[in-house]
C-alpha positions as CSV (number, residue, x, y, z in Angstrom):
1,X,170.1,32.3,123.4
2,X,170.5,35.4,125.1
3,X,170.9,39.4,124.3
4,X,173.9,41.1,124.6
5,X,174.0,44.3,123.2
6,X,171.9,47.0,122.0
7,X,173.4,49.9,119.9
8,X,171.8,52.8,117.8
9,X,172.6,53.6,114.1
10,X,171.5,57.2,112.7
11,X,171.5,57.5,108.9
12,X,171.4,60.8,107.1
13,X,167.2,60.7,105.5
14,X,167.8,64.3,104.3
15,X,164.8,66.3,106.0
16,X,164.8,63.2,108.6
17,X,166.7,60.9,110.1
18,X,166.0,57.1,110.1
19,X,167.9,55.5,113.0
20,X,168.4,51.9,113.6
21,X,168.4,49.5,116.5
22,X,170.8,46.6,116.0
23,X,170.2,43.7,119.0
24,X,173.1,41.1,119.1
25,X,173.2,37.6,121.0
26,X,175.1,35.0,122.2
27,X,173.3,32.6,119.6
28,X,175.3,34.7,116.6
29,X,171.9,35.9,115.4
30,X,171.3,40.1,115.1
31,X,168.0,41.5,115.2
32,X,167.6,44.8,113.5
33,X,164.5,47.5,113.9
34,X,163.7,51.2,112.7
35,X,162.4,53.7,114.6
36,X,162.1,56.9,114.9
37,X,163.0,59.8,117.6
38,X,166.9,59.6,117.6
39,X,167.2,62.4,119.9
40,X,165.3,60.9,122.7
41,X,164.8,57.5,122.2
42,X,168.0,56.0,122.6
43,X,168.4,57.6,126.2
44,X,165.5,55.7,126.6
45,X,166.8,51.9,125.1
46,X,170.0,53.1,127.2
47,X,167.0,53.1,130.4
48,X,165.7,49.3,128.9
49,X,169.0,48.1,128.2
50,X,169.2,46.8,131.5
51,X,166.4,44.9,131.3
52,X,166.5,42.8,128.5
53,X,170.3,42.3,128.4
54,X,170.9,38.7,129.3
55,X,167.2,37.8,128.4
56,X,165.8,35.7,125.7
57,X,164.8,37.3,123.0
58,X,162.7,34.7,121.5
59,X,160.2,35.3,124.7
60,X,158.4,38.0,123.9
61,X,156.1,38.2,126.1
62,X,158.4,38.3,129.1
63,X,160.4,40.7,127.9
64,X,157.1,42.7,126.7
65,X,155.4,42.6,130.7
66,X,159.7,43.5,132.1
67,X,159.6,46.8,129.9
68,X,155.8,47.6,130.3
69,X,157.0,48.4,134.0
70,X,158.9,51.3,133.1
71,X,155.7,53.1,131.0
72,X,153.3,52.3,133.8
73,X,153.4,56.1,135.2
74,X,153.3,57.7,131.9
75,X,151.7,55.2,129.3
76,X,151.7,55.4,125.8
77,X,155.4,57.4,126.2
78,X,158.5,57.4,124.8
79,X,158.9,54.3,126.5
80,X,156.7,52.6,124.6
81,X,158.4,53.5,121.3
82,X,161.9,52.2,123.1
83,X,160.4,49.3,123.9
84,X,158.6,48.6,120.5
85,X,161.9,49.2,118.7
86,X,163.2,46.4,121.1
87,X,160.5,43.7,120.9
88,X,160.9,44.6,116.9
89,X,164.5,43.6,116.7
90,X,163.3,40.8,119.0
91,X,160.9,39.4,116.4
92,X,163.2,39.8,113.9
93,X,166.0,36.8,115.6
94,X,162.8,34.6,116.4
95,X,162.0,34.6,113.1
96,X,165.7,34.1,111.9
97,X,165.9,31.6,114.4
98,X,163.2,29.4,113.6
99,X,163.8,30.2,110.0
100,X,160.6,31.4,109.2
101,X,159.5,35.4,107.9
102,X,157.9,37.9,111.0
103,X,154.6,37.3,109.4
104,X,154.5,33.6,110.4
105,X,155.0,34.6,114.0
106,X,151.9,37.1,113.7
107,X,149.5,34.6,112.6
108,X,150.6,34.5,108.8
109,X,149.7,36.1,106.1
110,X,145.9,37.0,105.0
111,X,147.6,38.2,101.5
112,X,150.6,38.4,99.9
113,X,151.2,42.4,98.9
114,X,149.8,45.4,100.5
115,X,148.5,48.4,98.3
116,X,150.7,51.8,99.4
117,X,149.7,55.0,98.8
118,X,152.3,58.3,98.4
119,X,152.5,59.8,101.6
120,X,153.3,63.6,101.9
121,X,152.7,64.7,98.3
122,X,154.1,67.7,97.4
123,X,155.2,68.4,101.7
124,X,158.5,67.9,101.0
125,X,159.1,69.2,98.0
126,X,157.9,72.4,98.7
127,X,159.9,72.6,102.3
128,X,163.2,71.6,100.7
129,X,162.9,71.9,96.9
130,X,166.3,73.1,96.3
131,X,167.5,70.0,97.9
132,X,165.3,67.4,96.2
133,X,166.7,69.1,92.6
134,X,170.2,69.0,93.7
135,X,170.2,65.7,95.7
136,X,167.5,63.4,94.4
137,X,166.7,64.8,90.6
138,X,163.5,65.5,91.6
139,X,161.9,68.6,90.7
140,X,160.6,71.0,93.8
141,X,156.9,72.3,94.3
142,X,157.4,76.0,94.3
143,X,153.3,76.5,92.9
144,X,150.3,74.8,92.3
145,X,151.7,73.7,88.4
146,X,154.0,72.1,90.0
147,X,151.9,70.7,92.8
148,X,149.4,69.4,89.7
149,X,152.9,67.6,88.0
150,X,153.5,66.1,91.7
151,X,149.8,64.4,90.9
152,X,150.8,63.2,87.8
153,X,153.8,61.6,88.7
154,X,151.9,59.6,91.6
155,X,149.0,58.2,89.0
156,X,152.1,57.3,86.3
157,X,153.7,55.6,89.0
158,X,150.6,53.0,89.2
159,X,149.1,54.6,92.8
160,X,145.5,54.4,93.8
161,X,145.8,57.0,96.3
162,X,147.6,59.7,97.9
163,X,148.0,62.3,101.0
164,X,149.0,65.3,101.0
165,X,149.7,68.1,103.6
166,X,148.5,71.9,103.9
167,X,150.8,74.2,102.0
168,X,150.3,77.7,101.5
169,X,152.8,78.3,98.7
170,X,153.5,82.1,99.8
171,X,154.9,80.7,102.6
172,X,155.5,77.2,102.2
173,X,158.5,76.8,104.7
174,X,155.7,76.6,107.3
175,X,153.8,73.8,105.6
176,X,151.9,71.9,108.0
177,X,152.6,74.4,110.5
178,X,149.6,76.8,110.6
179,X,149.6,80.8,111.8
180,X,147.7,81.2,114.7
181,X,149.6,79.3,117.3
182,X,149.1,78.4,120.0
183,X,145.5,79.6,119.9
184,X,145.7,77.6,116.6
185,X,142.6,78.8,114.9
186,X,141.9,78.7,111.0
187,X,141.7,81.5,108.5
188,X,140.0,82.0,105.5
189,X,143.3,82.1,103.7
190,X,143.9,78.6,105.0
191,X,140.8,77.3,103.3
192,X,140.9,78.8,100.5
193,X,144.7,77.8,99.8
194,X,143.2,74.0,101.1
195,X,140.9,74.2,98.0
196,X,143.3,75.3,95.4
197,X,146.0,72.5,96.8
198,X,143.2,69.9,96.2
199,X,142.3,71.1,92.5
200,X,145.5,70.9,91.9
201,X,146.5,67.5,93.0
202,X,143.0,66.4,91.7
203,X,143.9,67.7,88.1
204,X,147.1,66.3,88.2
205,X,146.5,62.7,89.4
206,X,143.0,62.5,88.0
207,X,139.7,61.1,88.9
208,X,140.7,57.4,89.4
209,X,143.4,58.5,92.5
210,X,141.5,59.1,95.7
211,X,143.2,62.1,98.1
212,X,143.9,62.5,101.9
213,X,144.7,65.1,103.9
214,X,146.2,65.1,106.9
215,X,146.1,68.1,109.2
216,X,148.0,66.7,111.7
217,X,147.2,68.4,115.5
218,X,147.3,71.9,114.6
219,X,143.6,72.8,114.9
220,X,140.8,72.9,117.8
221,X,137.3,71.0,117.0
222,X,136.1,74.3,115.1
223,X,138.9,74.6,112.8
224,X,139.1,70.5,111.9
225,X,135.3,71.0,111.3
226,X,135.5,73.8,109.0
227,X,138.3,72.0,107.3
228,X,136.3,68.8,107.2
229,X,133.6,70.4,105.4
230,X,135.8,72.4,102.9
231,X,136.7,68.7,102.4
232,X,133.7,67.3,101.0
233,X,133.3,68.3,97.3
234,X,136.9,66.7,97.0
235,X,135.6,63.0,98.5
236,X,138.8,62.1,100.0
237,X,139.5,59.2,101.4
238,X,140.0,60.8,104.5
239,X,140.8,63.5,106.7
240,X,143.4,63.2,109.1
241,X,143.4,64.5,112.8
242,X,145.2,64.5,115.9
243,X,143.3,65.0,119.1
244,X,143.9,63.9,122.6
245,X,140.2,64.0,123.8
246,X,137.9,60.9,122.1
247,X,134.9,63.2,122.9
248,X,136.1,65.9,120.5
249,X,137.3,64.3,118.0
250,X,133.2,62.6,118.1
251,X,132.2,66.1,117.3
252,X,134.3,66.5,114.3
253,X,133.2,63.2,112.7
254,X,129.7,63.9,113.3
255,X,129.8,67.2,111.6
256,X,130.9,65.7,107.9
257,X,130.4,63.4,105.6
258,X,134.4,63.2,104.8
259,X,135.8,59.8,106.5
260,X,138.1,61.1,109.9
261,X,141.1,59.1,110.3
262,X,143.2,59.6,113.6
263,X,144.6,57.5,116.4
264,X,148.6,57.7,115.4
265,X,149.2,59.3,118.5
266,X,147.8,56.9,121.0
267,X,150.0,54.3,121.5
268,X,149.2,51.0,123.0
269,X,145.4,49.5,123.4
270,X,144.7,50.9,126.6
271,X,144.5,54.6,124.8
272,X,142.6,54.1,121.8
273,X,139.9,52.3,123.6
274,X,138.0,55.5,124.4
275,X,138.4,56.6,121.0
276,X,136.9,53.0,119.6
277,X,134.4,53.2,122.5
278,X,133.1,56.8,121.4
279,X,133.1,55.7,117.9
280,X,135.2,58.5,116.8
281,X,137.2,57.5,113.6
282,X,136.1,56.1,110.5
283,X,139.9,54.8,109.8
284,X,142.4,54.1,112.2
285,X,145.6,55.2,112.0
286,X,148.4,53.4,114.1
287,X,152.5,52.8,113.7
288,X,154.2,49.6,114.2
289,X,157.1,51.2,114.8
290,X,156.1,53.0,117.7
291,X,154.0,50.7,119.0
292,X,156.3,47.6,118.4
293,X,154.7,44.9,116.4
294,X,154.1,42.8,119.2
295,X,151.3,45.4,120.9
296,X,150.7,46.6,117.5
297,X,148.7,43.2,116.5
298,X,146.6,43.5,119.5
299,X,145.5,46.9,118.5
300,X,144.4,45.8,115.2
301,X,142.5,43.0,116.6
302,X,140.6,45.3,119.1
303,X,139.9,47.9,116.1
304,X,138.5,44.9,114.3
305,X,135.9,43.8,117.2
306,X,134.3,47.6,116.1
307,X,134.3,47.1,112.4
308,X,136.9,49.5,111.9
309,X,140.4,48.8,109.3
310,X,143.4,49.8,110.1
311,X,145.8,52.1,107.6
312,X,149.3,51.8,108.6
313,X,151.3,54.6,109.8
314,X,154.9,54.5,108.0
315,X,157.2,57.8,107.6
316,X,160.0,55.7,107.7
317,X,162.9,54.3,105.6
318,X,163.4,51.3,104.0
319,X,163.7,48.8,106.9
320,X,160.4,50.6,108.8
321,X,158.1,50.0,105.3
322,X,159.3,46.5,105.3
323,X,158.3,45.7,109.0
324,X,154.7,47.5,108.2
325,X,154.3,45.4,105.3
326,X,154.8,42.3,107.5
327,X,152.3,44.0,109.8
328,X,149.7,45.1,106.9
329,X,149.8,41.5,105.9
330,X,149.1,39.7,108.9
331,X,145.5,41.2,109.6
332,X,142.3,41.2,108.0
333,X,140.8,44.6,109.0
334,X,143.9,46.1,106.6
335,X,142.9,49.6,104.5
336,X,146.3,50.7,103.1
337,X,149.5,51.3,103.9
338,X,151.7,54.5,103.9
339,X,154.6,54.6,101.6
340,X,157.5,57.5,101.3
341,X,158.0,57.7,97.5
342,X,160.3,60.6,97.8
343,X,163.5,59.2,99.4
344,X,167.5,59.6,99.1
345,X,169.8,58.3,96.5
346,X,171.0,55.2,99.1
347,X,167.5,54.9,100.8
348,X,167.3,51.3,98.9
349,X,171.0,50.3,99.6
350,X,170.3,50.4,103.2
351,X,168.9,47.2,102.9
352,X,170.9,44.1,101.9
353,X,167.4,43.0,100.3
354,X,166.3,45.7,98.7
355,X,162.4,46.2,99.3
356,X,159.9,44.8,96.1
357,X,157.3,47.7,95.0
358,X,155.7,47.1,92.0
359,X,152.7,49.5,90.8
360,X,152.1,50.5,94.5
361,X,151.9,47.3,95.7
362,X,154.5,45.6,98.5
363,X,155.9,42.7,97.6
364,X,156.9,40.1,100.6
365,X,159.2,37.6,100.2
366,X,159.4,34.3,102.7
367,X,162.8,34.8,104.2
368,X,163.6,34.5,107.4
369,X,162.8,37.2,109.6
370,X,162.4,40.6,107.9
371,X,163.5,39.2,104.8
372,X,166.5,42.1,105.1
373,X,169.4,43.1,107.5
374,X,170.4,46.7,107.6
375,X,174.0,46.9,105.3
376,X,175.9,48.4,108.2
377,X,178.6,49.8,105.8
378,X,175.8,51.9,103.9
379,X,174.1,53.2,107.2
380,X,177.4,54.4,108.3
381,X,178.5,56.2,105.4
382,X,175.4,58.3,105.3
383,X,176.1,59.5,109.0
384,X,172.8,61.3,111.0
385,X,173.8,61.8,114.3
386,X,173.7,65.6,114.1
387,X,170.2,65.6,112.9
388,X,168.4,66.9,109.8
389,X,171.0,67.8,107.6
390,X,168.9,69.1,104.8
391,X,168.1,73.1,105.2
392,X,164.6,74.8,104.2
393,X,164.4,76.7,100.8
């Protein structure tokens, strides 16, 4: 069996786009992966294709030390996303090919759902929620009432958990986005507007549904420590950083008792070693999408030699929660996985299987492969080549 052909499929997500990699072969069987990045990444497959057209996709590891050559000046680049989206697709035919699901070929399953938690509570909402009435039937976040209903919604829909993002609702077009950059230091206003986004989610969703935050990479080590400790009285189940020194990010988690999370950034092994070696997350954070599946395992397993579990990066559409899923059940050091709630009208038609959630809990089936193909006619209908077509307000 050999590739053929690699080709790129963007689909309309609203405020994102969800693109597609479809790998054909001689053999009749198509692999399909998600990723993410449509604007750069598929210059960079266009850089791989050469590579791994011709090859067999069933060796992984070949094809895996080929593309590795290409990241070897800049590691942990986009290359590494372009060549995760590959091996992806890749494990997706070996699977259909020897008739068995992508979890078999990771070492099978240590259990048979994964818990989800709702991702971006309330971010997207408030960025777009003229769009999400209009579009999806879903109402906007335009205050903290209806920040507090967002809560609500998440504990009736069954879920243990969720994460939110900063908003300041007099400006909440900036979201995540903080004033101050690119000195990128915090202001009171920040804080307080942090605390009054917690009580509200808290009051809405209750005692029993545990809160994140994630604050993304738009602080220095005195701001994520303020924010940290502003944190505390709330007991979340963590705070979420991005930092590209292991060392500072050490500080911040020394300085509070709120759980850090971090690491989505670093891709591959070789660049969250200095972060596991400084013992400098409580949770780590890490994408199979970006990372490909096939490196992604190896991660998990070297997080696991430092007592550490691993929750699942996934802000992605249908086929990308599916492939985590596979991922989330394969190793034992699992914590939760990531889950978009808040999706467009056709996000579940873009599967021909459409994905099994039931009270915040994945569902896997045994099929072949992913268990799903992308439905080709769907994907094209929703057209997202010219980027985000939602706009803010």
């Amino acid at each position: 069996m050999k590739i053929t052909g690699l080709e790129s499929i963007h689909v309309d997500g609203g405020w994102t786009v969800i693109s597609y990699l479809k790998v054909t072969t001689d053999a009749g069987l198509t692999g399909w992966a998600e990723y993410s990045g449509h604007q750069a990444i598929p210059g960079v497959l266009a850089a791989m294709a050469p590579r791994v057209i011709g090859k067999d996709p069933r060796n992984l590891n070949a094809i895996d030390a080929s593309l590795y050559q290409l990241q070897r000046p800049a590691p942990g680049s986009l290359f590494q996303r372009g060549s995760g989206a590959i091996l992806n697709a890749c494990l997706d035919i070996k699977g259909k090919a020897l008739g068995v699901p992508v979890y078999e070929l990771l070492g099978g399953k240590v259990r048979d759902t994964t818990e989800l938690y709702w991702s971006h509570c309330g971010l997207f909402r408030a960025g777009f929620p003229s769009a999400f009435e209009q579009v999806i039937g879903k109402p906007g976040v335009r205050s903290l009432d209806d920040l507090k209903r967002a809560g609500e919604e998440v504990a009736a829909a069954g879920y243990s958990a969720l994460k939110t993002n900063l908003i300041r609702f007099e400006d909440p077009t900036i979201s995540s986005m903080m004033r101050g950059q690119p000195a990128m230091n915090l202001d009171g206003r920040t804080i307080s507007a942090l605390i009054d986004q917690l009580t509200a989610l808290r009051d809405g969703a209750g005692p029993d549904v545990r809160l994140a935050l994630d604050v993304n990479f738009n602080f220095k080590v005195e701001g994520f420590r303020q924010l940290a400790r502003a944190c505390e009285p709330f007991d979340l189940m963590w705070i979420e950083m991005d930092m590209p020194d292991a060392g500072s990010l050490k500080v911040v988690r020394d300085s509070t008792t709120t759980p850090v999370a971090s690491l989505e950034m670093q891709l591959g092994r070789r660049n969250i070693r200095p972060f596991l070696d400084a013992y400098a997350v409580d949770v780590a954070i890490i994408d199979g999408q970006w990372n490909g599946l096939h490196e992604t395992m190896k991660m998990a397993h070297m997080i696991d030699a430092y007592d550490v579990n691993v929750a699942a990066h996934c802000s992605a559409g249908p086929l990308g929660a599916l492939m985590s899923a596979h991922f989330c059940a394969a190793i034992p050091n699992f914590r939760i996985q990531e889950h978009e709630a808040d999706v467009m009208p056709w996000h579940d038609a873009l599967l021909t299987e459409p994905n099994q959630v039931e009270r915040a809990q994945f569902v896997l089936s045994d099929r072949p492969g992913w268990g799903a193909n992308v439905d080709e006619a769907v994907a094209r209908a929703h057209p997202g080549d010219n980027g985000f077509s939602w706009k803010r307000g």
